[in-house]
Backbone as CSV, one residue per row, in Angstrom:
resi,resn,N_x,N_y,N_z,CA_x,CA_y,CA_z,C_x,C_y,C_z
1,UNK,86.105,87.200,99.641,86.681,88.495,99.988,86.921,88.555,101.481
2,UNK,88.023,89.570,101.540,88.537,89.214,103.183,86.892,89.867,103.868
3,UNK,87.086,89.582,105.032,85.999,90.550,106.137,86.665,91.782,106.519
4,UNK,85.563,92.368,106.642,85.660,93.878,107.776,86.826,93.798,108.636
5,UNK,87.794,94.990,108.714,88.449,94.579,110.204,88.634,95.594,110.869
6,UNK,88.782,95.020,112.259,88.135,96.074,113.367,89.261,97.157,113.015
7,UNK,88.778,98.675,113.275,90.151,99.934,113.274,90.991,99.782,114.418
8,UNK,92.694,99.545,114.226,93.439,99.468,115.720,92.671,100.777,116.821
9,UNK,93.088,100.590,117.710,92.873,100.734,119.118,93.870,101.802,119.285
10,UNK,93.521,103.186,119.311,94.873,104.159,119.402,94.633,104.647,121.037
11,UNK,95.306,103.972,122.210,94.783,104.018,123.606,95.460,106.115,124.147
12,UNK,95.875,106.379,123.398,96.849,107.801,124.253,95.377,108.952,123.357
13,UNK,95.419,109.716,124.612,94.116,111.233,123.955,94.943,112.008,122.991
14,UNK,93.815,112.675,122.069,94.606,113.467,121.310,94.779,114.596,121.781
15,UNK,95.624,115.430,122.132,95.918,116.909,122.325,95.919,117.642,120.900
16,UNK,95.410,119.177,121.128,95.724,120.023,120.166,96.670,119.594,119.043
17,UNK,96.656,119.986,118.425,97.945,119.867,117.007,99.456,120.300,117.400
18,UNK,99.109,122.103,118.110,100.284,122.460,118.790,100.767,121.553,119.791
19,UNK,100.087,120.630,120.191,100.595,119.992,121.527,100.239,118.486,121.808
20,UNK,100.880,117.882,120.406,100.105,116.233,120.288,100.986,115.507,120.433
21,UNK,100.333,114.376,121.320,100.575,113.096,121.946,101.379,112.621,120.680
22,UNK,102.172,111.655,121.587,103.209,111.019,121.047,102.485,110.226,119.879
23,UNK,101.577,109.220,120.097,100.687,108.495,119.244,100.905,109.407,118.209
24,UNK,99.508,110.382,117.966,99.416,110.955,116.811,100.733,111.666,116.222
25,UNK,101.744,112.448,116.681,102.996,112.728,116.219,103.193,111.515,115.001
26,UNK,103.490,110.368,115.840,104.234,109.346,115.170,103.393,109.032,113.328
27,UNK,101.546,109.071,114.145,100.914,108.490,112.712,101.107,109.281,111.937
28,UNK,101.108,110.812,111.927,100.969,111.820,110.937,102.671,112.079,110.822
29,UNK,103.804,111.122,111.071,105.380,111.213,110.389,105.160,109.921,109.849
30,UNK,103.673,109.321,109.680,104.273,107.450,109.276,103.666,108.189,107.753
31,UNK,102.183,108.884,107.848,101.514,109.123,106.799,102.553,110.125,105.677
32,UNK,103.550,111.227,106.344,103.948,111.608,104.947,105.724,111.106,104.831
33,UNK,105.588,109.709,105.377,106.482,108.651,104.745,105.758,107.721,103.705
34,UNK,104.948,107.709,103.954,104.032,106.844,103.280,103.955,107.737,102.011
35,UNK,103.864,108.622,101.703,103.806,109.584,100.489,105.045,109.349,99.569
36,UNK,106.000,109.627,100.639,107.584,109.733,99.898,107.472,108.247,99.377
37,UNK,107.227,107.061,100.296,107.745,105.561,99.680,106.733,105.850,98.513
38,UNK,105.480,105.734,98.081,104.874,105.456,96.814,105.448,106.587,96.001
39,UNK,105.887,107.268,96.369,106.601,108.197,94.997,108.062,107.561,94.454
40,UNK,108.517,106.955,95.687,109.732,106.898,95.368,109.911,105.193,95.007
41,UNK,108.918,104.529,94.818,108.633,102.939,94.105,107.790,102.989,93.349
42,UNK,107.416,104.474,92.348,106.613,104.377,90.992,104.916,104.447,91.228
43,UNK,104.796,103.865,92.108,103.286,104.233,92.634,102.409,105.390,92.305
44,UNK,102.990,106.463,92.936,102.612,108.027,92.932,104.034,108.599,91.662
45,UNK,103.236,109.711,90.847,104.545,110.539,90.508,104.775,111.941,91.077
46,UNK,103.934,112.961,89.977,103.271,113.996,90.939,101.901,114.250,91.135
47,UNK,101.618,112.999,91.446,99.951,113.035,91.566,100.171,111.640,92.384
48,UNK,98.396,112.190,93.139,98.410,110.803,94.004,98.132,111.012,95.363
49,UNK,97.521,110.570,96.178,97.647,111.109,97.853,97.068,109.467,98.268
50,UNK,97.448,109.955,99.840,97.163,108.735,100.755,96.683,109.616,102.155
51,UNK,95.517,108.806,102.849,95.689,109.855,104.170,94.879,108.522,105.202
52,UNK,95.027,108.954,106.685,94.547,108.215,107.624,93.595,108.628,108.443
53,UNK,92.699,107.634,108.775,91.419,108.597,109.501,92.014,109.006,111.077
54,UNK,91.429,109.846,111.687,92.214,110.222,112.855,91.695,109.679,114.302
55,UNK,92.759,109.094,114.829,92.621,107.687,115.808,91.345,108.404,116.814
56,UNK,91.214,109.457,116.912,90.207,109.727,118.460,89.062,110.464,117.923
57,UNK,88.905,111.047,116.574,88.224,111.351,116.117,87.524,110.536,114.897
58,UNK,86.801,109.595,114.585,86.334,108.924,113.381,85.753,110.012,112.168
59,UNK,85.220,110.985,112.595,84.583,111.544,111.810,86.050,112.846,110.834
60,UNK,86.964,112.686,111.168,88.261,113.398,110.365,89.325,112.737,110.024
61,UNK,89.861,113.042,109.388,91.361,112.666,108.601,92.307,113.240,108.168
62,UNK,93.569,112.661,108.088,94.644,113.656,107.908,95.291,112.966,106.524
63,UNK,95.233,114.164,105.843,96.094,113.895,104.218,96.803,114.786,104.348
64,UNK,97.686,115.070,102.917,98.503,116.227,102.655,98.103,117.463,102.052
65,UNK,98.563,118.681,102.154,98.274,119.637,101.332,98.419,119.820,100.247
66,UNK,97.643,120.589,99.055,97.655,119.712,97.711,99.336,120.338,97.181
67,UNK,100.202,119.026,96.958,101.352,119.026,96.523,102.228,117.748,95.851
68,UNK,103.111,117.798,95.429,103.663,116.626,94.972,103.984,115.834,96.173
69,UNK,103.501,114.261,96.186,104.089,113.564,97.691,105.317,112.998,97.929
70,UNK,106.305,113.211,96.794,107.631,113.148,97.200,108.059,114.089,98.167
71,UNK,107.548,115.033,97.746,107.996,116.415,98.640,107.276,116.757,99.983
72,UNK,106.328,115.575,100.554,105.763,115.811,101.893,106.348,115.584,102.847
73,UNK,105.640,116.651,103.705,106.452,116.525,105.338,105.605,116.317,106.383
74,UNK,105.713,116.049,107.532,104.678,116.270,108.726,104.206,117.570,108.422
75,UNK,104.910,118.365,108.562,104.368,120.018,108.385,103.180,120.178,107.344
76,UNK,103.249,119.319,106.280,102.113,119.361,105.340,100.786,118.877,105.658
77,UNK,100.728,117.957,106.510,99.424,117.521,106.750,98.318,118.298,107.242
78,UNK,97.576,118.148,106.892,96.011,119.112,106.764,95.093,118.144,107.407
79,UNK,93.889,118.355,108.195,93.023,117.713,108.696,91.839,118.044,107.872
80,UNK,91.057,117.196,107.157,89.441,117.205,106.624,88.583,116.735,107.876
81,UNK,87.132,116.692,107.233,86.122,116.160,107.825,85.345,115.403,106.677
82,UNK,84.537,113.978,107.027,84.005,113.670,105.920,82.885,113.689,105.175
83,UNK,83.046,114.972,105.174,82.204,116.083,103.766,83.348,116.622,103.316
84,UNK,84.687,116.398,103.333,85.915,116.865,102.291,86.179,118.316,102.678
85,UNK,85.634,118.624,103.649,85.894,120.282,103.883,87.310,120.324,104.890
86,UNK,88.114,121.540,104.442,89.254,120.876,105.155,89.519,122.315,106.129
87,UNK,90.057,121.622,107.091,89.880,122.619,108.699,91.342,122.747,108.908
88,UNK,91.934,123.940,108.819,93.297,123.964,108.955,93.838,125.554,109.236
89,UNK,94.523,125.702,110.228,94.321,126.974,110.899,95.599,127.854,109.849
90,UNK,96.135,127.596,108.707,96.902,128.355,107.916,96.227,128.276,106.914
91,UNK,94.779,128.181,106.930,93.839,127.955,105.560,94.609,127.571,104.211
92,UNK,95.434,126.557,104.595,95.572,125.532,103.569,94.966,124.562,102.336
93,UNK,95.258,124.512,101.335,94.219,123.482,100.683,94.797,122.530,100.064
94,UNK,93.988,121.238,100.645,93.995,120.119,100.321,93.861,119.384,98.293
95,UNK,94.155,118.030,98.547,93.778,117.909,97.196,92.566,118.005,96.517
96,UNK,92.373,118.132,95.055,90.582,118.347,94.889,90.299,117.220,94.858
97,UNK,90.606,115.946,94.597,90.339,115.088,94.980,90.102,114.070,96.078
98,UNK,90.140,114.742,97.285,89.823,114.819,98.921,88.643,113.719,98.755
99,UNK,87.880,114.223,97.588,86.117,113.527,98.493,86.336,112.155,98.079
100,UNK,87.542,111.557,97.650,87.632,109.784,97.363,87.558,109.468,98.991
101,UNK,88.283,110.258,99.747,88.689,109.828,101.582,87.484,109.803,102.245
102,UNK,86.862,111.436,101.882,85.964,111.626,102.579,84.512,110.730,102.901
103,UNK,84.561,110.181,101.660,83.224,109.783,101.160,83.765,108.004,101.549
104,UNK,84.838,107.714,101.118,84.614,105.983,101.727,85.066,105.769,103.201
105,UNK,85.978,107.073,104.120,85.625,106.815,105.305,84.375,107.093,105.850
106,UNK,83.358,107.477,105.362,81.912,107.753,105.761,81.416,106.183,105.544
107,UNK,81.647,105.744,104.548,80.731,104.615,103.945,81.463,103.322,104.625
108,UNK,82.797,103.215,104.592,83.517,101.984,105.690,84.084,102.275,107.218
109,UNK,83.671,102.125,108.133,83.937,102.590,109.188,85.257,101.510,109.703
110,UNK,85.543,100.406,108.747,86.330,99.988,108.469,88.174,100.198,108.547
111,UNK,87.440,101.234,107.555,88.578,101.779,106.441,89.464,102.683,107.612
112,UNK,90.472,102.822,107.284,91.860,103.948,108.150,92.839,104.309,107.396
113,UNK,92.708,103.792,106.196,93.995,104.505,105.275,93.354,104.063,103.854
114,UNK,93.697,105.392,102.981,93.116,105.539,102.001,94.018,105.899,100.630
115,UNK,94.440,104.967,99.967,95.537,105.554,98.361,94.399,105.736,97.152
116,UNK,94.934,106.383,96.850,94.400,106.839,95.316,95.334,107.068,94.353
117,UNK,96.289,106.450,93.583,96.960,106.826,92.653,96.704,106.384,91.027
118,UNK,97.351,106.908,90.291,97.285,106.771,89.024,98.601,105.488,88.418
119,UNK,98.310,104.690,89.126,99.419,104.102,88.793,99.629,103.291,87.108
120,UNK,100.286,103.358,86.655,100.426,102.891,84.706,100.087,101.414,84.726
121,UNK,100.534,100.332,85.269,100.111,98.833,84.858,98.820,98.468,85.243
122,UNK,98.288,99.874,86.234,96.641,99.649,86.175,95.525,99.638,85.020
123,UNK,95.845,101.187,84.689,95.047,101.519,83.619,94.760,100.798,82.653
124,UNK,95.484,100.039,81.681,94.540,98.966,80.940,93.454,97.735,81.343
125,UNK,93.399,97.813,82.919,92.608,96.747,83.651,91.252,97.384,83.571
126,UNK,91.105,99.033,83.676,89.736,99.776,84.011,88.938,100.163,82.440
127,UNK,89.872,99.537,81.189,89.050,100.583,80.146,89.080,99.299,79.009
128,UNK,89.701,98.276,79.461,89.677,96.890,78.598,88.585,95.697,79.087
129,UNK,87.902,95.773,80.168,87.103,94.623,80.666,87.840,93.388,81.341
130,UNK,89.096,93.404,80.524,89.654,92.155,81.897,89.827,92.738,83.299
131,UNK,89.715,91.300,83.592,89.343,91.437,85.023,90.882,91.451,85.562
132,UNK,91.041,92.668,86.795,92.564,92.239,87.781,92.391,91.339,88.809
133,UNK,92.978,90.450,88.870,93.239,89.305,89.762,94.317,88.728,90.099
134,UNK,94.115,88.241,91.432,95.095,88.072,92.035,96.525,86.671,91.425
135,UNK,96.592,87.029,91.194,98.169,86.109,90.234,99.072,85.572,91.160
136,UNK,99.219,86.136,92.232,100.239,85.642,93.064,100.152,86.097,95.077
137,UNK,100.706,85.183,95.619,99.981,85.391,96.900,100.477,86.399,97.622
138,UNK,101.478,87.660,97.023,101.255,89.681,97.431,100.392,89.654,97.340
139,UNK,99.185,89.445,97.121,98.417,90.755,95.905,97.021,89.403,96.206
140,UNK,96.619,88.254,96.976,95.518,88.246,97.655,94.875,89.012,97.899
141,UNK,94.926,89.889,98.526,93.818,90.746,99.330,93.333,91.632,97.617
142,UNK,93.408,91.215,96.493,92.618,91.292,95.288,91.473,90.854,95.533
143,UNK,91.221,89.670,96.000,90.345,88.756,96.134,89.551,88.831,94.859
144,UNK,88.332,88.202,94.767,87.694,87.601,93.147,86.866,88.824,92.473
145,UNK,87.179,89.987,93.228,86.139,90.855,92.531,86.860,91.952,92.746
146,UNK,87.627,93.009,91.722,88.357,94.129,91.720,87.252,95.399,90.730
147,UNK,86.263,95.742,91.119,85.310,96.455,90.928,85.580,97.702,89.928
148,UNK,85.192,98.002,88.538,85.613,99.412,88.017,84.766,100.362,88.162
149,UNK,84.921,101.822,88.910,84.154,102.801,89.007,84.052,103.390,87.269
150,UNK,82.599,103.724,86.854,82.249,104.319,85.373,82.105,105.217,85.856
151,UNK,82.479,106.607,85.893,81.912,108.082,86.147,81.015,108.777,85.034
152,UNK,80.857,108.084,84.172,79.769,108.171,83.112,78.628,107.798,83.813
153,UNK,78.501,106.672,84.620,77.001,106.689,85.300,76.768,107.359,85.915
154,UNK,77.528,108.459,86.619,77.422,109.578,87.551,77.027,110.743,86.513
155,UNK,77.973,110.712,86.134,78.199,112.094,85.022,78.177,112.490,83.503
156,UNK,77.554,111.245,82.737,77.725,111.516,81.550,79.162,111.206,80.853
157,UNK,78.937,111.651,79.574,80.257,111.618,79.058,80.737,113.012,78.831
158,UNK,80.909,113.983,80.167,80.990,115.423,79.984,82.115,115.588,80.847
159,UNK,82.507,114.486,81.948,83.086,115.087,82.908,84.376,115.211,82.560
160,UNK,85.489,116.104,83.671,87.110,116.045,83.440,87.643,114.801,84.404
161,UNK,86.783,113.761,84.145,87.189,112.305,84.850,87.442,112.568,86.673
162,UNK,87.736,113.446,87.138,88.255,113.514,88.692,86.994,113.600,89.506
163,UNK,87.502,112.928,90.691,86.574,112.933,91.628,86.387,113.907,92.533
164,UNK,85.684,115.382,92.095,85.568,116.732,92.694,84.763,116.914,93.595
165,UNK,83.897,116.116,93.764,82.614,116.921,94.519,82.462,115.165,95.581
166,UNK,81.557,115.477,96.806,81.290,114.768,97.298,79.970,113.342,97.062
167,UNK,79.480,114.069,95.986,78.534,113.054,95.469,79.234,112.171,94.762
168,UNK,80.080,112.438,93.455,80.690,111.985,93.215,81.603,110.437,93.369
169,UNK,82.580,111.161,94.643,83.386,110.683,95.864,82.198,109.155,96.736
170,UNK,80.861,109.612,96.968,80.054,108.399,97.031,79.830,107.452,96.342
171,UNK,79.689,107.690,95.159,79.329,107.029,93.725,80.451,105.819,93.801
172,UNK,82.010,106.140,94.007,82.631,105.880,93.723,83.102,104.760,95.277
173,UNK,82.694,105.326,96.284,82.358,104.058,97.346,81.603,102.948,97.348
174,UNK,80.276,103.669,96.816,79.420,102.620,96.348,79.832,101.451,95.689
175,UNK,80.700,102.110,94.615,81.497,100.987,93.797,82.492,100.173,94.236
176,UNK,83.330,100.794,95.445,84.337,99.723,95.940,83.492,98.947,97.124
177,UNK,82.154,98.982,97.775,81.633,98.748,98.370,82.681,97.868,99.720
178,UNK,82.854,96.705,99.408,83.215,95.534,100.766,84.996,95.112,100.023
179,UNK,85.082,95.794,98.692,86.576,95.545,98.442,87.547,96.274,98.951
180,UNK,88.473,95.621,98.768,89.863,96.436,99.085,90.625,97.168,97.973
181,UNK,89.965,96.969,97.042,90.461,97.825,95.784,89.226,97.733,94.582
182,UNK,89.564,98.730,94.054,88.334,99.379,92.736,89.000,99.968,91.981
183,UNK,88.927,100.070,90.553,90.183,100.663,89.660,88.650,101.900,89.470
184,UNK,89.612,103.004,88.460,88.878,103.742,88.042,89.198,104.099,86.768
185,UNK,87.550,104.321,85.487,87.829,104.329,84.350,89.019,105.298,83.698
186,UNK,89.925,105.252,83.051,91.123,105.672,82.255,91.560,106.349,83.517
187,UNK,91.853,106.510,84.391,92.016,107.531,85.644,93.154,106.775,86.582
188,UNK,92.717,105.726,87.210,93.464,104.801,88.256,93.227,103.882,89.531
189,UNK,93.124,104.333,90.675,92.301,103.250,91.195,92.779,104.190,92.931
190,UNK,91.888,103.007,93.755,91.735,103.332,94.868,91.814,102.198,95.796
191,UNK,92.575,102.275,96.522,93.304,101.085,97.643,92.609,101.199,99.178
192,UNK,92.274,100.751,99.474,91.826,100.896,101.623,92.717,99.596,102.174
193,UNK,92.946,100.098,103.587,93.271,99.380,104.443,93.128,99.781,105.839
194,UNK,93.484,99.101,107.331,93.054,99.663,108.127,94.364,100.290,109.280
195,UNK,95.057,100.118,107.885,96.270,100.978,108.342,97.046,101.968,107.519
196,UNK,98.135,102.717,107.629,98.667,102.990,106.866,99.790,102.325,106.267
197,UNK,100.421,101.551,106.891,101.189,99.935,106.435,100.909,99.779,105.139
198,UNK,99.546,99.263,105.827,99.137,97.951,104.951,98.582,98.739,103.534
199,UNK,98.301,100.029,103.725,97.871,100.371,102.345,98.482,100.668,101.293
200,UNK,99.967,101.267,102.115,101.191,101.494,101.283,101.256,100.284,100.274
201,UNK,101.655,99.102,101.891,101.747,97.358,100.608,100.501,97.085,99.607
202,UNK,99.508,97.798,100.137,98.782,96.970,98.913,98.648,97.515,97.480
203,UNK,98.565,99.366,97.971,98.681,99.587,96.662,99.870,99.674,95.982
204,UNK,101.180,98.944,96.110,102.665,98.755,95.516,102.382,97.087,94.993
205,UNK,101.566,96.473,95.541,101.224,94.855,95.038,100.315,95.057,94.088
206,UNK,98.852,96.413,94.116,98.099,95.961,92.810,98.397,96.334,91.807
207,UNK,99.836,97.415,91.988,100.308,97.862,90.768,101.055,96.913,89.879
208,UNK,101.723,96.105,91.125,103.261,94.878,90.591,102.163,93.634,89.931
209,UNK,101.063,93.494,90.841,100.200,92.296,89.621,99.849,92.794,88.672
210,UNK,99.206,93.741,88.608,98.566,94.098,87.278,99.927,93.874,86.344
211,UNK,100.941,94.613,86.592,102.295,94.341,85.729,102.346,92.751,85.270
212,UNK,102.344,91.910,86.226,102.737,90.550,86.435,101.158,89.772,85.328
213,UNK,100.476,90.255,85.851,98.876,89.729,85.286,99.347,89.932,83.867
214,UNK,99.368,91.017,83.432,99.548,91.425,81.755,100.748,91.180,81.059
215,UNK,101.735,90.586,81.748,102.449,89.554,80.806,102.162,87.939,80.872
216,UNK,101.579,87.258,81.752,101.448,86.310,82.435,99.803,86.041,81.345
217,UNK,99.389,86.998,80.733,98.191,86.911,79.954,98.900,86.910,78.486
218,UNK,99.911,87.905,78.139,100.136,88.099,76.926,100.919,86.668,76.765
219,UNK,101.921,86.281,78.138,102.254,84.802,77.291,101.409,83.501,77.242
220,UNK,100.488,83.336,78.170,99.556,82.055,78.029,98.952,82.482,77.076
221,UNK,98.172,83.412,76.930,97.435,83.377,75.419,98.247,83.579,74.035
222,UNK,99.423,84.163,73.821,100.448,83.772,73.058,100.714,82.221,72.707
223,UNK,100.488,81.634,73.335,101.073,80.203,73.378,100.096,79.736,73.037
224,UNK,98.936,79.856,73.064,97.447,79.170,72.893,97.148,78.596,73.979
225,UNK,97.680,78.405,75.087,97.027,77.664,76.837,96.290,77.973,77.240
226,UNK,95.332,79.528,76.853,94.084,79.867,77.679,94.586,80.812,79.039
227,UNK,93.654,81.065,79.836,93.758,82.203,80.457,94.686,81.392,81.565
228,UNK,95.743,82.239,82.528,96.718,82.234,83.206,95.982,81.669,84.384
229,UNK,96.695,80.813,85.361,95.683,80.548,86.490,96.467,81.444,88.225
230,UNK,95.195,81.732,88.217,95.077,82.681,89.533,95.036,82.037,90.487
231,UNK,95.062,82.909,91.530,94.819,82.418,93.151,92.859,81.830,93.398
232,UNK,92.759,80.938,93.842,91.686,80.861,93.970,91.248,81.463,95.548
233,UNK,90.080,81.489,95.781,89.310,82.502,96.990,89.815,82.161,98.104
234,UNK,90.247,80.838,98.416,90.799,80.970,99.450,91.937,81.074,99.583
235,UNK,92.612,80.941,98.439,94.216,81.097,98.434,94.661,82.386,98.434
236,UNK,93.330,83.326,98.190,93.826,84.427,97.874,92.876,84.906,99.281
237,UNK,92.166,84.494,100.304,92.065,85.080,101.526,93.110,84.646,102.418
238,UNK,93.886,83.135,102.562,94.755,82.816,103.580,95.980,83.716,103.193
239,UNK,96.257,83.784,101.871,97.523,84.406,101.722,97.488,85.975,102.103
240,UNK,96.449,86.889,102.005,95.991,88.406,102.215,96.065,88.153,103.757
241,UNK,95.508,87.401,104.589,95.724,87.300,106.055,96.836,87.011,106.522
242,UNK,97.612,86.110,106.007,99.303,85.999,106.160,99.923,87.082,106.043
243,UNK,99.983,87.846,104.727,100.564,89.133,104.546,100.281,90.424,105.587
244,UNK,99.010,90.518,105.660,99.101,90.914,106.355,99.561,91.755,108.000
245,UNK,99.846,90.201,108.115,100.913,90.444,109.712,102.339,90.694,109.355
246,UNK,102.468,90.888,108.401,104.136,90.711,107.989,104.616,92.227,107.045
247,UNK,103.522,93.128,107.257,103.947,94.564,106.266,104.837,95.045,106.640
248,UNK,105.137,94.940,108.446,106.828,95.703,108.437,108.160,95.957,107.855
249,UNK,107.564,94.444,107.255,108.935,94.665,106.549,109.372,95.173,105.599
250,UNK,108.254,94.832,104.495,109.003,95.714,103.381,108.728,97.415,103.750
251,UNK,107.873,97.756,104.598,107.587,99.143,105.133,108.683,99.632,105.587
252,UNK,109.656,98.531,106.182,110.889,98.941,106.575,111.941,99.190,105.542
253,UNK,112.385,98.277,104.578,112.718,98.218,103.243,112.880,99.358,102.755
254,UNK,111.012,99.639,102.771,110.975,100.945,101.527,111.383,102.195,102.165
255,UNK,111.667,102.320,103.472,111.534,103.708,104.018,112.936,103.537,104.078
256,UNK,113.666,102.647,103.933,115.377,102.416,104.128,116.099,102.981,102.811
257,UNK,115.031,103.239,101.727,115.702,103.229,100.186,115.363,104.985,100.274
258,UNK,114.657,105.726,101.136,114.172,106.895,100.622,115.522,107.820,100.517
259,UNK,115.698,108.991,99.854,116.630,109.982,100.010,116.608,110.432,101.427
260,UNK,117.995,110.564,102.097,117.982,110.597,102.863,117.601,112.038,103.760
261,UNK,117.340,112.960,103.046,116.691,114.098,103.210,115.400,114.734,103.452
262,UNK,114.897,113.407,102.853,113.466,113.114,103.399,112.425,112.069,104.533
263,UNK,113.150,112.092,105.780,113.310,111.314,106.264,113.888,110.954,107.392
């Protein structure tokens, strides 16, 4: 599994909200682009959020207000703290599902950008026992262990599956512990990175393997050949470190395809 990596270096102070530095301007117009691209490449539909921890402050973050993320703007972004309580001078409210952010930027100091979506070629990976793995060298930073959160060990078999409360929201760190991704039972999954880039790409790659994985399974075992062969650990750390340096582009790509109204 890849290592820890350090959070970029955001060198400009933050000013007020009414009156913010160019830096933060820019991250909080990258974050609700970042909304529109996973809505608008299947990722997100009307559900789903992404948010970034905030460069001068570690202990807050900025997501959207709870809404569909096709339809986000800078204007939407809301600032939490991580206890999920959200501080916003038009007493706005956030998603109820906030405490996934709250709770694994507490637990990875790592972490700077956070997806949570429900994406469809996931869900049979979290409620069937096969394992998601990395199939192809996008989608490395899988690495050999893609972790499923049970909210039954939290909660019984009573709950409405979402991650509401902040205990919860831990439970569910616990479980992605040192990965870069953790699916969640019948629900969907949860992506980190230490950007907002890179989280966009990754969670648009664990959706496209899982796709790629589950035919790539239905035809080797169709055929009788046995299970499909994967990236092995290091093929799937050199290739996640390669990719890495190279997210501009399709970041560029995807923000080139958006309606142009949003944008």
């Amino acid at each position: 599994m890849e290592s820890a990596l350090e959070p970029p270096v955001f060198k400009q102070m933050i000013e007020p909200r009414n009156n913010m530095s160019t830096s933060l301007t820019q991250l909080i117009e990258d974050l609700a682009t970042a909304n529109q691209i996973l809505a608008n490449e299947g990722v997100f539909d009307g559900f789903g959020h992404i948010s970034v921890r905030h460069p001068e402050n570690p202990e807050r973050f900025f997501i959207a207000r709870s809404m569909a993320p096709a339809s986000v703007t800078a204007q939407d972004i809301v600032e939490c703290d991580l206890n999920g309580d959200v501080h916003d001078a038009q007493g706005r409210k956030s998603y109820l599902e906030r405490f996934i952010h709250s709770a694994i930027y507490k637990k990875r100091p790592d972490v700077n950008s956070v997806v949570h979506s429900h994406s469809p070629a996931i869900i049979p990976f979290g409620v069937t026992g096969a394992r998601l793995r990395p199939i192809c060298h996008m989608s490395g930073f899988l690495g050999s262990n893609v972790p499923t959160f049970e909210i039954r060990n939290t909660l019984g078999e009573t709950s409405d599956m979402l991650i509401r409360n902040q205990s919860i929201g831990e439970s569910l760190a616990d479980t992605l512990g040192n990965n870069t991704v953790a699916l969640l039972r019948g629900h969907g999954n949860v992506v980190v990175a230490d950007s907002i880039q890179l989280a966009v790409f990754r969670a648009y790659y664990t959706e496209g393997n899982a796709k790629l994985q589950a035919d790539a399974m239905r035809m080797s075992f169709g055929m009788g050949l046995g299970e499909p062969v994967y990236l092995s650990e290091e093929e799937a750390r050199n290739s996640a470190e390669t990719n890495a340096g190279q997210v501009e582009r399709p970041w560029n790509v995807w923000k080139s395809k958006l309606p142009k109204q949003t944008h």
